[in-house]
N, CA, C and O atoms as a GROMACS GRO file, in nm:
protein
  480
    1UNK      N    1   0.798   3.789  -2.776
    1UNK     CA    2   0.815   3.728  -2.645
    1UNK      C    3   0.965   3.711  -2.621
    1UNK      O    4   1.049   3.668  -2.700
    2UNK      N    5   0.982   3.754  -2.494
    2UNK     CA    6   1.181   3.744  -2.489
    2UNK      C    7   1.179   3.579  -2.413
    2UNK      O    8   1.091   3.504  -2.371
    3UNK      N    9   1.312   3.574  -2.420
    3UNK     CA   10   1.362   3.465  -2.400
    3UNK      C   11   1.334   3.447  -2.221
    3UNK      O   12   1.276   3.340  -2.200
    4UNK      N   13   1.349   3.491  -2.150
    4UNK     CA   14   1.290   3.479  -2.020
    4UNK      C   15   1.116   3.486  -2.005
    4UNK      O   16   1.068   3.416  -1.916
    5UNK      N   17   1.060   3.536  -2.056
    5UNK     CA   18   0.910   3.524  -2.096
    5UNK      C   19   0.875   3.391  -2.134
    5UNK      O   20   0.787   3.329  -2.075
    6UNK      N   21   0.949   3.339  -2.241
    6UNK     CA   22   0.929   3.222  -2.316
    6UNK      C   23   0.970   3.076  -2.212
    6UNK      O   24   0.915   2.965  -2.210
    7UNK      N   25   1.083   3.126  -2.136
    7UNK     CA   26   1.110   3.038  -2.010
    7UNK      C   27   0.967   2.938  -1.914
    7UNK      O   28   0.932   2.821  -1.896
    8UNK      N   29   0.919   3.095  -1.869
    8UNK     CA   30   0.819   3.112  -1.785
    8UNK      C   31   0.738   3.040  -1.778
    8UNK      O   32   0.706   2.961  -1.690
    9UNK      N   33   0.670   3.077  -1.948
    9UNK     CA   34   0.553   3.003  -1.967
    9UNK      C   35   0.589   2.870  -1.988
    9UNK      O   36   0.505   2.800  -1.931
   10UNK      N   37   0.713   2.770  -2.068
   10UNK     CA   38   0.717   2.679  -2.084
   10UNK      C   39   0.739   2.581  -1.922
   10UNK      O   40   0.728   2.459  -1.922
   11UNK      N   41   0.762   2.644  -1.825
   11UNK     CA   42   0.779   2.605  -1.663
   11UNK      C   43   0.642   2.599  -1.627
   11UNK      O   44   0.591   2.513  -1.555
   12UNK      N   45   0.570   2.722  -1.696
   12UNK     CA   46   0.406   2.643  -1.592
   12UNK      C   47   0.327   2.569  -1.670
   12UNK      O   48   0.243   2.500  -1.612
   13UNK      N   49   0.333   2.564  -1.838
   13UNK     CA   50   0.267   2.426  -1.897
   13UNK      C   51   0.321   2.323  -1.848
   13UNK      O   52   0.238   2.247  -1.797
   14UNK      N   53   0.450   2.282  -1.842
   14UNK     CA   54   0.504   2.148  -1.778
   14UNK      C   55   0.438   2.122  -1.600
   14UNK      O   56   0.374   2.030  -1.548
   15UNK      N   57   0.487   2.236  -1.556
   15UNK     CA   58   0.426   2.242  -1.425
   15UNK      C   59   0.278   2.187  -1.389
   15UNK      O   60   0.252   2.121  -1.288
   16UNK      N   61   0.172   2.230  -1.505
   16UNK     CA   62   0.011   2.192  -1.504
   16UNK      C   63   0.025   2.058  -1.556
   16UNK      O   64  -0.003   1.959  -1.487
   17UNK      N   65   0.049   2.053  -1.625
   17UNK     CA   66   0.107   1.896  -1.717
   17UNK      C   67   0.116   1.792  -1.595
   17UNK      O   68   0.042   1.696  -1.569
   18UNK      N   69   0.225   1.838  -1.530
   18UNK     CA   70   0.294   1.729  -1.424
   18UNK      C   71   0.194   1.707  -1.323
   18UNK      O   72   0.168   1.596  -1.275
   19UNK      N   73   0.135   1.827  -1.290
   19UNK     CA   74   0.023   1.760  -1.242
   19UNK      C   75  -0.087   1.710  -1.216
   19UNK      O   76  -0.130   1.663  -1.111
   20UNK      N   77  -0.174   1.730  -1.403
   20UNK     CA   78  -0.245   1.669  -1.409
   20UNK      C   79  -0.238   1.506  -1.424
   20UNK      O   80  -0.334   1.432  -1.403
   21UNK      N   81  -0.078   1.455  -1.473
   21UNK     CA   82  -0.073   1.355  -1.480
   21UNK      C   83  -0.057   1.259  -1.367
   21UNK      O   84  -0.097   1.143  -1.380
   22UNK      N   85   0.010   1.309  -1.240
   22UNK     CA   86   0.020   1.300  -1.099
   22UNK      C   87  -0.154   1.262  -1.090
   22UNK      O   88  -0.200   1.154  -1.127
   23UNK      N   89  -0.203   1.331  -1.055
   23UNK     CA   90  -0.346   1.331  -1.015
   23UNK      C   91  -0.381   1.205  -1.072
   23UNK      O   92  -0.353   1.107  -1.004
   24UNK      N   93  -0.459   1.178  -1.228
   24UNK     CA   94  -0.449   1.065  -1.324
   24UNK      C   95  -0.398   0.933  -1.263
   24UNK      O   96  -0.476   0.840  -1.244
   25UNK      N   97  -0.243   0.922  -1.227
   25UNK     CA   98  -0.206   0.810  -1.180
   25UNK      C   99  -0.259   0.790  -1.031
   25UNK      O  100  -0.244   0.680  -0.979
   26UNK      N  101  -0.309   0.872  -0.977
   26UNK     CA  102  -0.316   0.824  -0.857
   26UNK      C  103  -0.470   0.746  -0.851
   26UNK      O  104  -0.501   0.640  -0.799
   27UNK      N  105  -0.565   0.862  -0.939
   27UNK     CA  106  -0.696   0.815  -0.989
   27UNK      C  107  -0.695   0.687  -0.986
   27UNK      O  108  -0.723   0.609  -0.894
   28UNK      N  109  -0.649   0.664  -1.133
   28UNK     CA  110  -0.625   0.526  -1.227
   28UNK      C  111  -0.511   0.460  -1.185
   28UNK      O  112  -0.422   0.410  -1.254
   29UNK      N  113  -0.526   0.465  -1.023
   29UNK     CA  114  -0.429   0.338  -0.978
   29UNK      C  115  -0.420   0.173  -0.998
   29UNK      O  116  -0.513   0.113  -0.944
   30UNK      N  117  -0.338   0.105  -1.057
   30UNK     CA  118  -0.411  -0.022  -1.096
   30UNK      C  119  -0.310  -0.140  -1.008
   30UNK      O  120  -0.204  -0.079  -1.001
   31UNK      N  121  -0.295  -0.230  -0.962
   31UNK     CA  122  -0.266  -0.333  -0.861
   31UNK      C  123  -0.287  -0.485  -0.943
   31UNK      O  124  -0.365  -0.537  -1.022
   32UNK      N  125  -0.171  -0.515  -0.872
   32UNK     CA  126  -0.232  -0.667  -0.989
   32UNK      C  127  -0.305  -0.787  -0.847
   32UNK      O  128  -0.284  -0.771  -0.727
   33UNK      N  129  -0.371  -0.873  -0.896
   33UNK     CA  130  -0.460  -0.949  -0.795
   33UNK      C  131  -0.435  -1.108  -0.896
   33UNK      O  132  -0.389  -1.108  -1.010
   34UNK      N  133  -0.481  -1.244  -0.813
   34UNK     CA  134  -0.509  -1.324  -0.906
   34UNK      C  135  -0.652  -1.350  -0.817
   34UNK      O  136  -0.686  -1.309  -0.706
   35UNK      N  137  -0.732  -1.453  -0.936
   35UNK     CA  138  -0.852  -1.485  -0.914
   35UNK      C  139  -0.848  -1.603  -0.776
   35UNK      O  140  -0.759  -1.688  -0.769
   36UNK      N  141  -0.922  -1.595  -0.706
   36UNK     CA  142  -0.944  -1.709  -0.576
   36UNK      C  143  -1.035  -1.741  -0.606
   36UNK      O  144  -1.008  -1.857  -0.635
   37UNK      N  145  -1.199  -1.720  -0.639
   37UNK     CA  146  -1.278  -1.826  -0.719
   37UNK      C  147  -1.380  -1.700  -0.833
   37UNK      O  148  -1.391  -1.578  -0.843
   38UNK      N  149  -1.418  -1.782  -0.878
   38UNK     CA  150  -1.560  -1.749  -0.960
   38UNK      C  151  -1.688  -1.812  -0.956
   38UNK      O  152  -1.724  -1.913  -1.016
   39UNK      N  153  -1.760  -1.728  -0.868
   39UNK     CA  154  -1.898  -1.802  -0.849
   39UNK      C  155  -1.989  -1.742  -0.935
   39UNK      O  156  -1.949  -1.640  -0.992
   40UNK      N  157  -2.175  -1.808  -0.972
   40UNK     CA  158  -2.271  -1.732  -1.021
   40UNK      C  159  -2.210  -1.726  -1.178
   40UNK      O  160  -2.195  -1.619  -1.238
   41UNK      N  161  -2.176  -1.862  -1.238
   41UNK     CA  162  -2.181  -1.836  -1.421
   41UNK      C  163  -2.060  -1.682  -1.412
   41UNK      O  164  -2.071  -1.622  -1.519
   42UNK      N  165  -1.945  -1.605  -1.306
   42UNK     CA  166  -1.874  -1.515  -1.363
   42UNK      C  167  -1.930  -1.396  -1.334
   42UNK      O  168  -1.875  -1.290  -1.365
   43UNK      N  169  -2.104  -1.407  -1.238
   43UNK     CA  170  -2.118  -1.275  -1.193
   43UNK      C  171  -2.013  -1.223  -1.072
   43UNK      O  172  -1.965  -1.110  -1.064
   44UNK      N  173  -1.993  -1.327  -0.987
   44UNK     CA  174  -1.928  -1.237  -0.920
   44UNK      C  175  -1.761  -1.351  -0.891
   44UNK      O  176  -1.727  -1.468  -0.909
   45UNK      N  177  -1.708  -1.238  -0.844
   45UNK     CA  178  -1.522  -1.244  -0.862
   45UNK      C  179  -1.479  -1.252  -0.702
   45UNK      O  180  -1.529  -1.173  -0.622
   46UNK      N  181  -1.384  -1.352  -0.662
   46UNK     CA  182  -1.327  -1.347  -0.535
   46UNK      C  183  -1.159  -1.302  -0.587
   46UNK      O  184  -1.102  -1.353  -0.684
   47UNK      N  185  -1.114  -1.219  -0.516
   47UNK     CA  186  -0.987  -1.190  -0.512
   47UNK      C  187  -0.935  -1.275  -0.457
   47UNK      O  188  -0.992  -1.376  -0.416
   48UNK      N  189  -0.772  -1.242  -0.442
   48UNK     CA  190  -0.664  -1.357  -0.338
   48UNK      C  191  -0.710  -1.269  -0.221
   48UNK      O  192  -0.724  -1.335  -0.118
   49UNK      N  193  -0.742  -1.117  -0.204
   49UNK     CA  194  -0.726  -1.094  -0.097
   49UNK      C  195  -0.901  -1.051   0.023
   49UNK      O  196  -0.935  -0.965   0.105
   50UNK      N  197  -0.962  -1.175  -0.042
   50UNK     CA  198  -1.066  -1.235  -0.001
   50UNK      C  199  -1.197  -1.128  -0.030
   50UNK      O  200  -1.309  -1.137   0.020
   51UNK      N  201  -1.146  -1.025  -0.127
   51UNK     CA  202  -1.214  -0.941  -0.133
   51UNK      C  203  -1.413  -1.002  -0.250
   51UNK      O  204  -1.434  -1.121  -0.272
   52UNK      N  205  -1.468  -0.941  -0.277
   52UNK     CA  206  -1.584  -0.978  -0.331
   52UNK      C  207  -1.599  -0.919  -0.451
   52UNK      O  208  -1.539  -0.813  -0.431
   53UNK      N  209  -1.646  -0.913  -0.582
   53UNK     CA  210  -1.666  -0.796  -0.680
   53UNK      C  211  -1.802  -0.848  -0.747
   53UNK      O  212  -1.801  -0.969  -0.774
   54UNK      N  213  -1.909  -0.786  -0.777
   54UNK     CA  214  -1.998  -0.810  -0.855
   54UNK      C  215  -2.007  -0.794  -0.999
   54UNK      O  216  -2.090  -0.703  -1.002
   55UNK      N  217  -1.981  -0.818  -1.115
   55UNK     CA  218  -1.981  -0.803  -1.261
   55UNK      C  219  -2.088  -0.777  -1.326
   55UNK      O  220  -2.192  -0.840  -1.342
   56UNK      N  221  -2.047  -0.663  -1.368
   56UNK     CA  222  -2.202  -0.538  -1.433
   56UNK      C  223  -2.229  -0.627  -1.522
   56UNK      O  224  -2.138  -0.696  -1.566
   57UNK      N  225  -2.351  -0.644  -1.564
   57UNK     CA  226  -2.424  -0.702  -1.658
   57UNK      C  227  -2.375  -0.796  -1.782
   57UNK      O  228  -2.319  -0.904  -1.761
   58UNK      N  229  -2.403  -0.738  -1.927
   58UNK     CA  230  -2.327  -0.813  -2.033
   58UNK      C  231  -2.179  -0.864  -1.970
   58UNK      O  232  -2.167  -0.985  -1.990
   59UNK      N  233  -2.088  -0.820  -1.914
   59UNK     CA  234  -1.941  -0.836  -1.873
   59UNK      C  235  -1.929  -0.993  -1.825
   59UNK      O  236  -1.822  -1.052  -1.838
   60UNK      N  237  -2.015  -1.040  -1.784
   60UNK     CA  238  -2.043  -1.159  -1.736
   60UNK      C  239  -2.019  -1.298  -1.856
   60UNK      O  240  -2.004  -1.416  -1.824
   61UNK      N  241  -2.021  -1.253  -1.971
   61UNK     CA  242  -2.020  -1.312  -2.088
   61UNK      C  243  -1.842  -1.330  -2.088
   61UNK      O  244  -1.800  -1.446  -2.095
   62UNK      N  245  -1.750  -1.226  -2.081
   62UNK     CA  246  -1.600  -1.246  -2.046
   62UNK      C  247  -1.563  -1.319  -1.922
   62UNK      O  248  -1.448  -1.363  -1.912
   63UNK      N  249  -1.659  -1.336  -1.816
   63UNK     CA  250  -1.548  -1.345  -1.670
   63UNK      C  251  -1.665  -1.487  -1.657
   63UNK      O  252  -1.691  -1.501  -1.537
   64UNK      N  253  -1.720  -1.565  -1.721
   64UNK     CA  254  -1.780  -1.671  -1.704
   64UNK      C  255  -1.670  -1.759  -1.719
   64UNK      O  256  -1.661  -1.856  -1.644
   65UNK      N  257  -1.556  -1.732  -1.837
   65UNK     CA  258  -1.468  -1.865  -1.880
   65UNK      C  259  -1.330  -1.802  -1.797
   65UNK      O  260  -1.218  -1.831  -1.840
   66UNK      N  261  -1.343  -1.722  -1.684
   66UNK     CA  262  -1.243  -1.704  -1.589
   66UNK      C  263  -1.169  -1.840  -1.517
   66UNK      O  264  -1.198  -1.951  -1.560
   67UNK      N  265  -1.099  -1.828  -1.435
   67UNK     CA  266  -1.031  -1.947  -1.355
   67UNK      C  267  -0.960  -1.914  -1.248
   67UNK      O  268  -0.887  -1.817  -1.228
   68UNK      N  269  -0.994  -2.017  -1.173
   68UNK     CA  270  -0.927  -1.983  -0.981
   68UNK      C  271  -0.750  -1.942  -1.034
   68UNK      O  272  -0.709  -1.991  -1.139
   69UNK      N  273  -0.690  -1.883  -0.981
   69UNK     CA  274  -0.547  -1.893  -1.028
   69UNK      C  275  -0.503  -1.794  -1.151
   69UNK      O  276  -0.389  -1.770  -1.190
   70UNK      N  277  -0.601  -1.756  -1.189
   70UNK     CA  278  -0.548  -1.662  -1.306
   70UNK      C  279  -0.547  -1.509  -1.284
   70UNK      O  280  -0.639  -1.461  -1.220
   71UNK      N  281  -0.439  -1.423  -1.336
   71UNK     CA  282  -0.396  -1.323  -1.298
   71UNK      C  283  -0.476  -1.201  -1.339
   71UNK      O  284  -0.475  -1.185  -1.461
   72UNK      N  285  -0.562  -1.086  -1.254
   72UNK     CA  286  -0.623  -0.992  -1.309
   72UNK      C  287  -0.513  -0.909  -1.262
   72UNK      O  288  -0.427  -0.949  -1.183
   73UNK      N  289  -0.522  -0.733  -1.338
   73UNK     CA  290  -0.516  -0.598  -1.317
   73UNK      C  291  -0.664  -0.537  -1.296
   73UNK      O  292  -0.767  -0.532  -1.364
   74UNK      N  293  -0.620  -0.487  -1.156
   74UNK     CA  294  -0.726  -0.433  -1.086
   74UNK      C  295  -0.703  -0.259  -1.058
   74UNK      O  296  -0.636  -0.217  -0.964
   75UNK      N  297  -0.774  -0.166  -1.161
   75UNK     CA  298  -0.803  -0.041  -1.151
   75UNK      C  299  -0.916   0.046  -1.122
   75UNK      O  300  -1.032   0.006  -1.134
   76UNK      N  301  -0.874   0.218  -1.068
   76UNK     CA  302  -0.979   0.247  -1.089
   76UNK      C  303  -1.019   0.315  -0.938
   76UNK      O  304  -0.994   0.255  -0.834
   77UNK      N  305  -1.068   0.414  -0.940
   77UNK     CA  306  -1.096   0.496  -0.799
   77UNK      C  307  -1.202   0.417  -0.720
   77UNK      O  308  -1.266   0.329  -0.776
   78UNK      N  309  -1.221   0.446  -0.596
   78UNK     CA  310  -1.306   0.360  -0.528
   78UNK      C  311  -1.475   0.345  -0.544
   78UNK      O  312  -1.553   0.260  -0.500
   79UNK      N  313  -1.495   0.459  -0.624
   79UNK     CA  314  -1.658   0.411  -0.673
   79UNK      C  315  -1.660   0.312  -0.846
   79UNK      O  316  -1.747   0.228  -0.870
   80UNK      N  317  -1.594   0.334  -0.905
   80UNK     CA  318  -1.562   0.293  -1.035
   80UNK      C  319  -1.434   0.213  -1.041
   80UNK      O  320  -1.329   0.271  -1.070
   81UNK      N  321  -1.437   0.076  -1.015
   81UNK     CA  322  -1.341  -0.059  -1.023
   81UNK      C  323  -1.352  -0.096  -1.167
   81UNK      O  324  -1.453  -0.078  -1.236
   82UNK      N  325  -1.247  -0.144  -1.204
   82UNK     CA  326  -1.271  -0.224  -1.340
   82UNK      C  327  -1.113  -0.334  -1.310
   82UNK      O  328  -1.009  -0.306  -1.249
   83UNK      N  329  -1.157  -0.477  -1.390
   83UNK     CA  330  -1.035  -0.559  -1.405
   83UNK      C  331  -1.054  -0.596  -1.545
   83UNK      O  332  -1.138  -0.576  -1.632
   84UNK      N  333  -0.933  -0.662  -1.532
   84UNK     CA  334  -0.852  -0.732  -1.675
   84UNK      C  335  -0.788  -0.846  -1.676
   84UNK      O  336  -0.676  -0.837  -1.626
   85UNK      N  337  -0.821  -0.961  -1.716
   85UNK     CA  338  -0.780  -1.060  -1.707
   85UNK      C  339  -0.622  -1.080  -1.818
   85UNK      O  340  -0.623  -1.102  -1.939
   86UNK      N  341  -0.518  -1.065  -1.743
   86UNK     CA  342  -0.404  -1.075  -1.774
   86UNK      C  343  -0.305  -1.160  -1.887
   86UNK      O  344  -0.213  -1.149  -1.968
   87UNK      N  345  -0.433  -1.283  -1.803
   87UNK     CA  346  -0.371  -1.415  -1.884
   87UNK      C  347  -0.418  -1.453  -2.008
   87UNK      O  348  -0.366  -1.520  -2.098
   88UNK      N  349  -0.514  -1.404  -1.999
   88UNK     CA  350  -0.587  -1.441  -2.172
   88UNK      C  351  -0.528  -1.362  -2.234
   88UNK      O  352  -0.476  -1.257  -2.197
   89UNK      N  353  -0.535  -1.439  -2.396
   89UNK     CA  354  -0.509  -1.377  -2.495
   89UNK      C  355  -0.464  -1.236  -2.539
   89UNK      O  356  -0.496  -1.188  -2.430
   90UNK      N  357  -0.424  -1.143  -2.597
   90UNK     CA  358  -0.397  -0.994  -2.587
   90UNK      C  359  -0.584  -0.966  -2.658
   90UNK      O  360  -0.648  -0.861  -2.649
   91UNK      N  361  -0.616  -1.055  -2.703
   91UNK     CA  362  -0.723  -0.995  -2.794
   91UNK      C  363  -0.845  -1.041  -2.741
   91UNK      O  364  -0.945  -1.036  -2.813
   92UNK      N  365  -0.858  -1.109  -2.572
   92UNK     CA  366  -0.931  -1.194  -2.531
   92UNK      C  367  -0.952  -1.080  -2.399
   92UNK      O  368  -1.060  -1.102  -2.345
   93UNK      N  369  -0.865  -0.947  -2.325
   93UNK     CA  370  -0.826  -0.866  -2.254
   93UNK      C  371  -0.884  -0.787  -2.276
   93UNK      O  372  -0.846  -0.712  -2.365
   94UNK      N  373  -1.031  -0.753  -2.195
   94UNK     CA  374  -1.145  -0.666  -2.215
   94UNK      C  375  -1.178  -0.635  -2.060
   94UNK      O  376  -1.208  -0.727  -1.983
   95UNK      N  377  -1.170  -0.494  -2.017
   95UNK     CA  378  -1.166  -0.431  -1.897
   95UNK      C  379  -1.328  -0.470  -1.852
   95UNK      O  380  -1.422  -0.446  -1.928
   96UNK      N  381  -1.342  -0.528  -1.726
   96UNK     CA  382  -1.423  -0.580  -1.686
   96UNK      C  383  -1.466  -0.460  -1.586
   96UNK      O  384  -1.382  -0.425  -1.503
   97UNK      N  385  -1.613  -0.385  -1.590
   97UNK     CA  386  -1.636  -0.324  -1.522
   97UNK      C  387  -1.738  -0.365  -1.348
   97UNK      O  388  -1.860  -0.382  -1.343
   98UNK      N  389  -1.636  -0.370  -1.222
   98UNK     CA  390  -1.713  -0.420  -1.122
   98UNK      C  391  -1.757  -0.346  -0.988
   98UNK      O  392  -1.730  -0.227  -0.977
   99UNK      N  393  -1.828  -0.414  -0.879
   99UNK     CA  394  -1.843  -0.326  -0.802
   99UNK      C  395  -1.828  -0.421  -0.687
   99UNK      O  396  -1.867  -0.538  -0.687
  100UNK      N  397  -1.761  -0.352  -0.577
  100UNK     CA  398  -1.740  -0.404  -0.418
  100UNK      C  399  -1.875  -0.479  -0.366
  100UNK      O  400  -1.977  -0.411  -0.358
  101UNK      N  401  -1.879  -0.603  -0.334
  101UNK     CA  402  -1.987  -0.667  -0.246
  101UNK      C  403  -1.923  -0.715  -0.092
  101UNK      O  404  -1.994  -0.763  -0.003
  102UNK      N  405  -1.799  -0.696  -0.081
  102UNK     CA  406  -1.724  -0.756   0.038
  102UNK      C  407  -1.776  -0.732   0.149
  102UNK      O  408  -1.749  -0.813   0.237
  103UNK      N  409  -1.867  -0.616   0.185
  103UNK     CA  410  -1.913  -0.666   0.338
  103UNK      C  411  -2.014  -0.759   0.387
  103UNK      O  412  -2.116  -0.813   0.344
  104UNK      N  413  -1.943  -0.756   0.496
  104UNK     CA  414  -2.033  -0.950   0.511
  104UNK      C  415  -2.186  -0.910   0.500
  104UNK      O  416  -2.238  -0.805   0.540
  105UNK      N  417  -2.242  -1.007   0.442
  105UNK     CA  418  -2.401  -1.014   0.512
  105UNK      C  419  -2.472  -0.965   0.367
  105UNK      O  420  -2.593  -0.974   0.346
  106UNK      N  421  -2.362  -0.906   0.262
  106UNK     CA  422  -2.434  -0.818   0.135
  106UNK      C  423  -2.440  -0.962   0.027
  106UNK      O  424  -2.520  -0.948  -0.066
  107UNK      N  425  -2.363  -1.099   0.033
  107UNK     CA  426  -2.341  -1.183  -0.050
  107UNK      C  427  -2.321  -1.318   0.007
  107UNK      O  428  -2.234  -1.328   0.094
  108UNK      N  429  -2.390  -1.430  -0.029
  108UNK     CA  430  -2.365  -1.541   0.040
  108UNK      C  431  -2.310  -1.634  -0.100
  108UNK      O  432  -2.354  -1.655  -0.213
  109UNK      N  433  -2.196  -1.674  -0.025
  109UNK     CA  434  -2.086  -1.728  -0.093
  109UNK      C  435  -2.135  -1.869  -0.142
  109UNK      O  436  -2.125  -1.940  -0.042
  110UNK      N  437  -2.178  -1.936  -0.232
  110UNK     CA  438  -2.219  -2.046  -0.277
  110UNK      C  439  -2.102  -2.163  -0.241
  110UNK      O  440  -1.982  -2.137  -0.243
  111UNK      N  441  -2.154  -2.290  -0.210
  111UNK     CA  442  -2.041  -2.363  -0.244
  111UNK      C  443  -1.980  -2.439  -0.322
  111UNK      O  444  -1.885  -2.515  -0.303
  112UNK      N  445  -2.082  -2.398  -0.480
  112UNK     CA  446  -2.014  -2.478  -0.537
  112UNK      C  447  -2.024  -2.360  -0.675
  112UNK      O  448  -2.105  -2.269  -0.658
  113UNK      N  449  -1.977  -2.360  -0.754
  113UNK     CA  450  -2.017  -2.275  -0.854
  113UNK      C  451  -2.111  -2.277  -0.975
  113UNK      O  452  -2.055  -2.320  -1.076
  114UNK      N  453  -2.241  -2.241  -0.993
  114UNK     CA  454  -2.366  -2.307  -1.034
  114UNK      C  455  -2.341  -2.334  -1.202
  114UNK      O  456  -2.420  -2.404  -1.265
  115UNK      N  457  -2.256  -2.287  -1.248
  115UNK     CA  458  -2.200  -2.286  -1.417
  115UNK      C  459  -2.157  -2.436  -1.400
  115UNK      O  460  -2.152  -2.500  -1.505
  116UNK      N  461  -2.126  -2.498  -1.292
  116UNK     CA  462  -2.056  -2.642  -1.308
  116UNK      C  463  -2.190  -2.737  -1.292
  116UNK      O  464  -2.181  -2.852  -1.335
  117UNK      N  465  -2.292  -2.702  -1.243
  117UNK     CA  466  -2.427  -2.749  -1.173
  117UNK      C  467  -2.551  -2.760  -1.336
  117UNK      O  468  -2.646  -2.839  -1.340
  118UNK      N  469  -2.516  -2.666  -1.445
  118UNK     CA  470  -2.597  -2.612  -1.542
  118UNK      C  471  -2.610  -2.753  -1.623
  118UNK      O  472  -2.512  -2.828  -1.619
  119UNK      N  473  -2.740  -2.798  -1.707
  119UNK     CA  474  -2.751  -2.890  -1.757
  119UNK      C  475  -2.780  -2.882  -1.926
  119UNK      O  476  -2.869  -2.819  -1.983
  120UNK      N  477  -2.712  -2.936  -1.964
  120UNK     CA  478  -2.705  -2.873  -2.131
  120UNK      C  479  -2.844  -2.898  -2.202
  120UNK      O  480  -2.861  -2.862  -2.318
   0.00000   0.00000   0.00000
């Protein structure tokens, strides 16, 4: 292979490279949010930006001991959301997999949060 050959090819691996990783970031875009409440024992998540999230199943076991005020990372293309609670622990930081409930009429907002209501 000559030295201009060898050029070539090393310009279009970087070239495919660059943009598979382009693509990737745009995918796995992630935004930081903090929590505005937690209703339903941690099933479901209010953003600051009044948005709604429902919490897939077992996951509910992490985002139960959540808190108004605390900082998530919010990733993830628009059918497949996931967060991360920021503030906990490094070893407490387990990607929470969720899904959009924000349009009106799909979720009625409790007013009080029923985990505070639960009787031991």
């Amino acid at each position: 292979m000559t030295g201009y050959s060898r050029k070539i090819t090393w310009f279009g691996t970087s070239l495919v490279l660059g943009c598979l990783i382009s693509i990737f970031a745009v995918v796995n875009a992630c935004e930081p949010h903090w929590i505005k409440h937690v209703y339903d024992c941690g099933e479901v998540i209010q953003l600051d930006d009044m948005s709604l999230w429902q919490v897939h199943g077992v996951d509910t076991g992490q985002t139960k001991g959540w808190k108004s005020g605390e900082n998530v990372m919010f990733c993830g293309e628009q059918s497949t959301k996931r967060m991360r609670n920021v503030d906990k622990a490094e070893n407490e930081q387990h990607w929470i997999h969720v899904e959009s409930i924000t349009p009106a009429g799909k979720y009625h907002v409790p007013s009080k949060n029923d985990c505070l209501l639960e009787k031991n």
